[in-house]
C-alpha positions in Angstrom: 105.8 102.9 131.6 102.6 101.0 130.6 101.8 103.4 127.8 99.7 101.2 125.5 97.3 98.4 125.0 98.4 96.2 122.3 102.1 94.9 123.1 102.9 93.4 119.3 101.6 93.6 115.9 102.6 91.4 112.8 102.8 93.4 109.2 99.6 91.9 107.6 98.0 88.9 105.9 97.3 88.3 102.3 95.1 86.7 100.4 94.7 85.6 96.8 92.3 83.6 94.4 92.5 83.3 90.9 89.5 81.7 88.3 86.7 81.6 90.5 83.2 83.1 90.6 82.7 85.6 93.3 86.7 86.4 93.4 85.6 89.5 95.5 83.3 88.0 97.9 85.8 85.1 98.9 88.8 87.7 99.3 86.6 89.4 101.8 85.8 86.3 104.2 90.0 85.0 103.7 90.9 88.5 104.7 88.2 88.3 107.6 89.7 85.2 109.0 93.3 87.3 108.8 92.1 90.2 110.2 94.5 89.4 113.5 97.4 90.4 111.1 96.3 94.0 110.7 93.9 96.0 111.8 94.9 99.5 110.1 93.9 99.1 106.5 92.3 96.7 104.1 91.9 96.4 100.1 91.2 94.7 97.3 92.0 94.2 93.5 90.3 92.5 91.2 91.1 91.1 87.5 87.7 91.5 85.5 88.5 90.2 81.9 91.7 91.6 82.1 91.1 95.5 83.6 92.1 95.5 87.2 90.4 97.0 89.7 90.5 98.1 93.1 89.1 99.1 96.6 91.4 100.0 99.7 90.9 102.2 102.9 92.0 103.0 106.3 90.1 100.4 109.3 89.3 96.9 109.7 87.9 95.0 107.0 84.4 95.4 107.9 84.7 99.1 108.4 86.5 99.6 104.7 83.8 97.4 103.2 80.2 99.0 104.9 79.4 100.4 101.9 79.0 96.8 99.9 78.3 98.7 97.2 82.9 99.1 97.3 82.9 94.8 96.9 80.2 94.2 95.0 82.1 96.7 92.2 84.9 94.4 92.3 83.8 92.5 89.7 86.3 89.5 87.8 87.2 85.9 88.4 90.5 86.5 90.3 91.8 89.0 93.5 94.3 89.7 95.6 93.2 91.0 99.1 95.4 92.3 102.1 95.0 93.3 105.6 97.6 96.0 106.9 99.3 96.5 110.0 102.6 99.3 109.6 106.1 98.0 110.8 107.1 100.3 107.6 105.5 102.9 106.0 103.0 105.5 107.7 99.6 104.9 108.4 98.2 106.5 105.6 95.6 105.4 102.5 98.6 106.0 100.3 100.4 103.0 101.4 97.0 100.7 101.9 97.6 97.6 99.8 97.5 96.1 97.5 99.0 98.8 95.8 97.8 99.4 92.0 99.8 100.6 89.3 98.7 101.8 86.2 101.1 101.4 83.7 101.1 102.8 80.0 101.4 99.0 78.7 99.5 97.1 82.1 98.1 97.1 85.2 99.7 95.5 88.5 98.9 94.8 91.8 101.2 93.6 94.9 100.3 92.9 98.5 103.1 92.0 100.4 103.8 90.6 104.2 107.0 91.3 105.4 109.8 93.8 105.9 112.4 94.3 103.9 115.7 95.2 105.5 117.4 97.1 102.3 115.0 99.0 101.4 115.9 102.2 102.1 118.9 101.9 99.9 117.0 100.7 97.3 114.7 103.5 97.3 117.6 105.9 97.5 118.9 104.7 94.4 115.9 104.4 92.3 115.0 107.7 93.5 118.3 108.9 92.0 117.3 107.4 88.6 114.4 109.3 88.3 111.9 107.0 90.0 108.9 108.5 91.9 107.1 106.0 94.8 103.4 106.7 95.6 104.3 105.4 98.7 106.4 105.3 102.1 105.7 101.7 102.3 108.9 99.3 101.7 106.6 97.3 99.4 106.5 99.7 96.6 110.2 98.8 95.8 109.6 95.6 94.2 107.4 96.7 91.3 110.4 99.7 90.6 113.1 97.4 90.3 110.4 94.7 87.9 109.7 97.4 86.0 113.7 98.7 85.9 114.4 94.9 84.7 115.6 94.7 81.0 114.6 91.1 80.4 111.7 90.2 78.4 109.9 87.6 80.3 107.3 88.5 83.3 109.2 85.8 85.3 112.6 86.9 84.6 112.0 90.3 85.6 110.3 88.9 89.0 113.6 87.3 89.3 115.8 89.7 88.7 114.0 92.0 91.0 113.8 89.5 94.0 117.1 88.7 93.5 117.9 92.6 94.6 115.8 92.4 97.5 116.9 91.9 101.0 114.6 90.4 104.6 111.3 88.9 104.8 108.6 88.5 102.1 105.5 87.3 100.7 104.4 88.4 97.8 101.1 88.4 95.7 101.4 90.3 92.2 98.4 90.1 90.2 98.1 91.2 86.5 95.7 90.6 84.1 97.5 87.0 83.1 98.4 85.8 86.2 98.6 86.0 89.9 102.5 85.1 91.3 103.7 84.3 94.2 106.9 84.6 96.0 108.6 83.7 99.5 112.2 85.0 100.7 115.3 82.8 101.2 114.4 82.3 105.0 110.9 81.2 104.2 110.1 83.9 107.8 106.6 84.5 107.0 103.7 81.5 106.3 102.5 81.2 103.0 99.9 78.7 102.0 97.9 77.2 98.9 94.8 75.7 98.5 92.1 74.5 96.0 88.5 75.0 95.5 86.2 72.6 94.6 85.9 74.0 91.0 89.9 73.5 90.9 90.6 77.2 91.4 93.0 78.1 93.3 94.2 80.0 96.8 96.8 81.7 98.4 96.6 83.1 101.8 99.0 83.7 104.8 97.0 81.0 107.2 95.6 77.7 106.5 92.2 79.5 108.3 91.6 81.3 105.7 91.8 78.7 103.5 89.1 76.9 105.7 87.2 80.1 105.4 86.1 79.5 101.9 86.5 75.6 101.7 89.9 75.4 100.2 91.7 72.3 100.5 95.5 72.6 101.6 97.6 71.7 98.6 100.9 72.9 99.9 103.0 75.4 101.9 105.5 78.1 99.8 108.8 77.2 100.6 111.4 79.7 100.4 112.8 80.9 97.6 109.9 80.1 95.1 108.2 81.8 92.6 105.0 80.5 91.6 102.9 81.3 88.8 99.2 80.8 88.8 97.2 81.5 85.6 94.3 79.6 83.6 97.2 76.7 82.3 97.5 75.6 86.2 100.4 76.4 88.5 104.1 76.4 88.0 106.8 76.2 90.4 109.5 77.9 89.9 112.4 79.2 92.1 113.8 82.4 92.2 116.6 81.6 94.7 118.0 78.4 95.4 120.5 80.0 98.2 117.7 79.5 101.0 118.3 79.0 105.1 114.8 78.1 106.2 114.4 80.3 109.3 110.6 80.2 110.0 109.5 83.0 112.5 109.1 81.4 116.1 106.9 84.4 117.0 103.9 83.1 114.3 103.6 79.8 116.5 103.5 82.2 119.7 101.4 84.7 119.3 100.8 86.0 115.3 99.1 83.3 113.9 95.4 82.0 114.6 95.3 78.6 116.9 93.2 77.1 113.8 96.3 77.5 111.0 98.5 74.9 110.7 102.0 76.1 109.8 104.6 73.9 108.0 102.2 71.3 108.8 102.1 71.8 112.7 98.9 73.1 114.4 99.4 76.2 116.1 96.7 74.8 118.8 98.8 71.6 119.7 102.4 73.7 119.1 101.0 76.5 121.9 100.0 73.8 124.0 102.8 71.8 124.0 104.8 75.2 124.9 102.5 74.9 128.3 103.4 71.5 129.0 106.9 72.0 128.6 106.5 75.3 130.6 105.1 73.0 133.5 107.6 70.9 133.4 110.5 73.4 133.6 108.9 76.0 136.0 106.6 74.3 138.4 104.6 76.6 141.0 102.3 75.5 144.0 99.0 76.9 142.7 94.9 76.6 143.1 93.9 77.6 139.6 96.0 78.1 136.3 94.6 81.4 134.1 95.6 82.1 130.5 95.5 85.7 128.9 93.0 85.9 126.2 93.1 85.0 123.4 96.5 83.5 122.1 98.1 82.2 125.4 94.7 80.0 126.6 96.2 76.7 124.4 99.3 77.4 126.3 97.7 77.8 129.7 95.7 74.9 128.8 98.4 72.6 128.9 100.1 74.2 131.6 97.0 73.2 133.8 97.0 69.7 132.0 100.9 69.1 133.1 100.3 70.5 136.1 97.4 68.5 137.1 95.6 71.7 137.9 92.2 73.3 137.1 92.0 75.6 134.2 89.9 78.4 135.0 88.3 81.9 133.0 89.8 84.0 135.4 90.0 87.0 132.8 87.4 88.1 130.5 88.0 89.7 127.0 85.9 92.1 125.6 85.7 91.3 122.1 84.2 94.2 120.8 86.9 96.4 121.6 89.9 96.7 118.5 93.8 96.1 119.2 94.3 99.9 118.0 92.2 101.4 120.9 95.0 103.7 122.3 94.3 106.8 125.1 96.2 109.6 125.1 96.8 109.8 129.4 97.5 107.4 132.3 94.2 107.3 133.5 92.1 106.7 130.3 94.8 104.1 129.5 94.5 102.4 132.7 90.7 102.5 131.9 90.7 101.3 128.4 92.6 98.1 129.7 89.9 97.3 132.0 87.1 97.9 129.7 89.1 95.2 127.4 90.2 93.0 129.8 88.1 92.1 133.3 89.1 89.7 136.3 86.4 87.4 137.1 85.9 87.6 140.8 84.3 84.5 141.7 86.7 82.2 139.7 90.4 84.1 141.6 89.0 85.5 145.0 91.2 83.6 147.6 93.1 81.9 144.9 96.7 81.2 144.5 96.9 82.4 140.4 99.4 80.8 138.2 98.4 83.1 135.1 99.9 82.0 131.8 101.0 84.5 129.1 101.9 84.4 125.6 105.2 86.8 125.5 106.4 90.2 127.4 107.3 92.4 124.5 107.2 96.0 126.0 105.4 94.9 129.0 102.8 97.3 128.6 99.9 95.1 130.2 101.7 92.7 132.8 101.4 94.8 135.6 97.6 96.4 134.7 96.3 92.2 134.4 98.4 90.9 137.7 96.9 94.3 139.7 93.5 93.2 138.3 93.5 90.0 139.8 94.8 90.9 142.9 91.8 94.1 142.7 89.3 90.7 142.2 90.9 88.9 145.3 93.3 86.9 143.7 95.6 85.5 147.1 98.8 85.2 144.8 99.8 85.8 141.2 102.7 83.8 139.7 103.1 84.4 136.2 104.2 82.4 133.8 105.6 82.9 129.7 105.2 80.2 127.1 108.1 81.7 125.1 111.5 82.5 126.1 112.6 86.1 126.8 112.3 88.6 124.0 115.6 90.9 124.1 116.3 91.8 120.3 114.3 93.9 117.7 112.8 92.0 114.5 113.3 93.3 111.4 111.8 90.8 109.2 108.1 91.9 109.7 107.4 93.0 113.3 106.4 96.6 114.7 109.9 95.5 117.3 112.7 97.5 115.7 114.8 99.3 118.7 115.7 97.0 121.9 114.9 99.7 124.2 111.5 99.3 123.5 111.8 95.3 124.9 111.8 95.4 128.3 113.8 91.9 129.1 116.6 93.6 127.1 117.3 96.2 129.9 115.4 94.2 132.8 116.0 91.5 134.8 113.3 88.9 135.8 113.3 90.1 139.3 113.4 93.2 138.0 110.2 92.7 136.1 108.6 90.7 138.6 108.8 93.7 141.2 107.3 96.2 138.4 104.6 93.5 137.4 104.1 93.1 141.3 103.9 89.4 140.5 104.4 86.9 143.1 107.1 84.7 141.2 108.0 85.4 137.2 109.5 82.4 135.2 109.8 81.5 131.0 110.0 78.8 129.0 113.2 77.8 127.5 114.7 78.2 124.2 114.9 74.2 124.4 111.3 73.9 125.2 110.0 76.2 122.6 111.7 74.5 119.9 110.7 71.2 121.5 106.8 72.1 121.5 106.6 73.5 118.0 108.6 70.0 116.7 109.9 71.0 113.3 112.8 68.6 113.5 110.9 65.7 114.7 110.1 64.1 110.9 113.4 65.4 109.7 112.0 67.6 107.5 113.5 70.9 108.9 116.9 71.0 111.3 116.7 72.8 114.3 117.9 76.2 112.3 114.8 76.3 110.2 113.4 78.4 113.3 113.9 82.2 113.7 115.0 82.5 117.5 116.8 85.9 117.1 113.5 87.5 118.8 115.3 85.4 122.3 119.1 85.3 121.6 120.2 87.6 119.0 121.4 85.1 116.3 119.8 87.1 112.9 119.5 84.2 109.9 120.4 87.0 107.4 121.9 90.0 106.9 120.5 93.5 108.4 121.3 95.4 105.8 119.8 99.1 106.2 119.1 98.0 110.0 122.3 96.7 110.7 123.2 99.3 113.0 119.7 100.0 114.8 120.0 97.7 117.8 119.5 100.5 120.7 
C-alpha cells in the first residue's frame, strides 16, 4: 500500500519583478525560496528592452540553472520566474513554464499556479477552431482564448479571457509593456506584492520570497483582480466582481513555508495554534511529543506547549534527499524512506511517543515512520493530525484528484490505526482548524472564505470538467 515517498504536492510557485537591475538574478533566489511548490521544472523569462527571453528545464531550480551561463543570458530589467510541480499536464520540458509565445505582432509569457477545472472543454473547442497548443498543460488555454479576444485593449482581452475560465488561478503574463497579474473568484491560491527599495516592484506566491530579495509587503491579490504593473506604477483593476473568497486550508497545513504570512496570518503561529487546539481536543498520556519534519514541527510544537510536555527531535530529516525520490519495489522504497527519514534512538527508546503529523493524504508514510520508532525503542506511538480528515479530491491545484487515492475516504480511524500499527490515532477538528488559522477573528473574512472541501466535500465552485471524477 505504502507505494511512495512524498504523500502531496502543490502545482508550483511564481514569481515576478518588473524595473529592477539584476531582474534575473532576483527571480532566481524568489523561486529558491519557492522551490517547496515544485520540484519538477523551473524557468525564466526575461524583458530586455522589450525582446523577451527565456530559460526553462526539467529539475530543481539549482539543477536547471548549473550552467550560470543559462541566467546570466537573461538579461533585462523585468522577469517572471516559476517553479513546477504537475497536477495537470505531463512531466515534460514542453509544458515547463513560463511558457513563451512568439507571436507575429509580440512576445508573451505566462506562469500560472493553479488548476483549472474547464479546461478540457476549452481546449476541445479551440482545438476545433483551428488552434494548436504546444502544450498538455491547462495553462496554455489562457493565452488562446487572449489571443481569440476581438477587443482592442490588452486588458480587455485579459478580461474577456478570464471571464471564460473556470477553478483556481494565479497568473503572471509578462510582455514587453507590462507584467499583469490575476487571481480567480475564490482567491484559492496566495498571491502577494511587494516593493524594493528602488520602488520596483514584486509578485510572488509567498511572502518568503518576498523576504528573499528584501521586498516589503505592499498587499495580498484579492480575488478577482487584475493588476497591471508597468513603468507608470500599478493599477488595480478587477476582472470579476462575482468573487466567494474560499482560501485553500491546505496552504496553512502543509503547502506553504512556516515563514509566509498568508492573508496576513503567519503560517508558523496558524500551524501552531492547530497544535494547541489539537491538545486540547485529543489529549493522550505521553513522555515526549515528536513532530514529522519539516511542516508539522510548529504544530507539534504547540501540541507539547498545550500539553505541558517535552518537545523532542525524535525523527531526523535528511535534507539532501528531493521529494521526487521514488523506487520502483517494496524493498528499495522501504529503504529510500529510511535514508530520508531516521528515528533518533536516544531521544524515543522506552518512550511513550505522541508523534504529531501534518495530514494523512494517501498514507504512504504513516506506518514506515510509527514502525521506525518502535525499531528505535519507542514504548508507544500515539499519533496525532493537526488537520481534519482528508476524504475528497482537490481540483483547484493539488496532485489529489480521485478519492480512492485518500485513504480516510475508504478507511476508518481504527482502521488506519491497525494499518499504521499506531497505538491510538486522533485529528483535529474542522472547528479547531478554522479556529487556529483565525480568518474571521478581525472580521475581515467570514468563516466561508476557507476552502474545507479537502475534509467535508462542500466545493466553493463549480467542477466543471471534474464534476463527475469523485471515485
Amino acid at each position: 500500500m505504502f507505494n511512495e515517498v512524498s504523500s502531496l504536492n502543490e502545482e508550483c510557485g511564481v514569481f515576478g519583478v518588473w524595473g529592477a537591475e539584476n531582474a534575473n538574478y532576483l527571480t532566481y533566489l524568489g523561486l529558491h525560496s519557492l522551490q517547496h511548490r515544485g520540484q519538477e521544472g523551473a524557468g525564466i523569462v526575461t524583458n530586455d528592452n522589450g525582446k523577451l527571453l527565456s530559460y526553462r528545464n526539467l529539475g530543481l531550480l539549482s539543477q536547471v540553472f548549473e550552467d550560470k551561463n543559462n541566467l546570466y543570458s537573461l538579461t533585462g530589467n523585468s522577469a517572471i520566474g516559476h517553479v513546477r510541480y504537475s497536477t495537470a499536464g505531463e512531466n515534460r520540458i514542453e509544458n515547463v513554464q513560463p511558457l513563451l509565445f512568439d507571436f507575429t505582432d509580440e512576445q508573451y509569457a505566462l506562469a500560472h499556479n493553479g488548476n483549472l477545472t474547464n479546461s478540457i472543454t476549452l481546449k476541445k473547442e479551440l482545438e476545433a477552431n483551428g488552434h494548436i497548443f504546444k502544450s498538455s498543460s491547462d495553462s496554455e488555454v489562457l493565452m488562446h482564448l487572449i489571443k481569440l479576444s476581438k477587443k482592442t485593449e490588452l486588458v480587455e482581452k485579459v478580461k474577456e479571457a478570464l471571464n471564460k475560465i473556470q477553478g483556481g488561478f494565479a497568473y503572471l503574463l509578462l510582455n514587453k509593456d507590462s507584467m499583469m497579474v490575476a487571481l480567480d473568484s475564490n482567491g484559492f491560491r496566495p498571491l502577494s506584492i511587494g516593493r524594493l527599495e528602488n520602488g520596483s516592484y514584486v509578485v510572488a506566491s509567498e511572502t518568503c520570497a518576498l523576504d528573499a530579495v528584501n521586498a516589503k509587503f505592499v498587499r495580498d491579490v484579492l480575488p478577482g483582480e487584475l493588476i497591471t504593473i508597468n513603468d507608470q506604477g500599478m493599477k488595480i483593476d478587477h476582472w470579476t466582481k462575482n468573487i466567494k473568497p474560499a482560501f485553500c486550508s491546505m496552504e496553512f497545513v502543509y503547502f506553504a513555508r512556516a515563514d509566509s504570512n498568508l492573508l496576513g496570518i503567519n503560517v508558523h503561529s496558524a500551524r501552531k495554534r492547530m497544535g494547541i487546539n489539537l491538545a486540547k481536543e485529543q489529549p493522550v498520556e505521553g513522555d515526549i511529543v515528536v513532530g514529522v519534519p519539516n511542516s508539522s514541527l510548529s504544530a507539534a510544537s504547540g501540541y507539547a506547549e498545550e500539553s505541558k510536555l517535552p518537545y523532542e527531535m525524535g525523527l531526523i530529516k535528511n535534507q539532501y534527499m528531493g521529494r521526487e525520490f521514488i523506487q520502483p519495489t517494496q524493498e528499495l522504497r522501504e529503504k529510500s524512506v529510511r535514508q530520508k527519514l531516521a528515528a533518533v534512538k536516544g531521544v524515543v527508546e522506552g518512550k511513550r511517543v505522541i508523534l504529531v503529523d501534518d495530514s494523512i493524504v494517501r498514507g504512504t508514510t504513516c506506518g514506515y515512520i510509527v514502525s521506525m520508532l518502535r525499531d528505535a525503542g519507542a514504548k508507544e506511538v500515539h499519533l496525532r493530525i493537526a488537520s481534519p480528515q482528508f476524504k475528497y479530491p482537490c481540483f483547484f491545484g493539488i496532485d489529489i484528484q480521485k478519492k480512492s487515492e485518500l485513504i480516510a475516504s475508504h478507511k476508518s480511524i481504527e482502521e488506519m490505526r491497525q494499518i499504521f500499527d499506531a497505538d491510538s490515532l486522533e485529528f483535529l477538528s474542522e472547528e479547531g482548524l478554522v479556529d487556529a488559522i483565525g480568518l474571521n477573528k478581525d472580521g475581515s473574512l467570514p468563516d466561508s472564505g476557507l476552502d474545507l472541501s479537502y475534509f467535508n466535500g462542500q466545493y466553493p465552485a463549480y467542477l466543471y470538467d471534474y464534476a463527475e471524477k469523485d471515485s
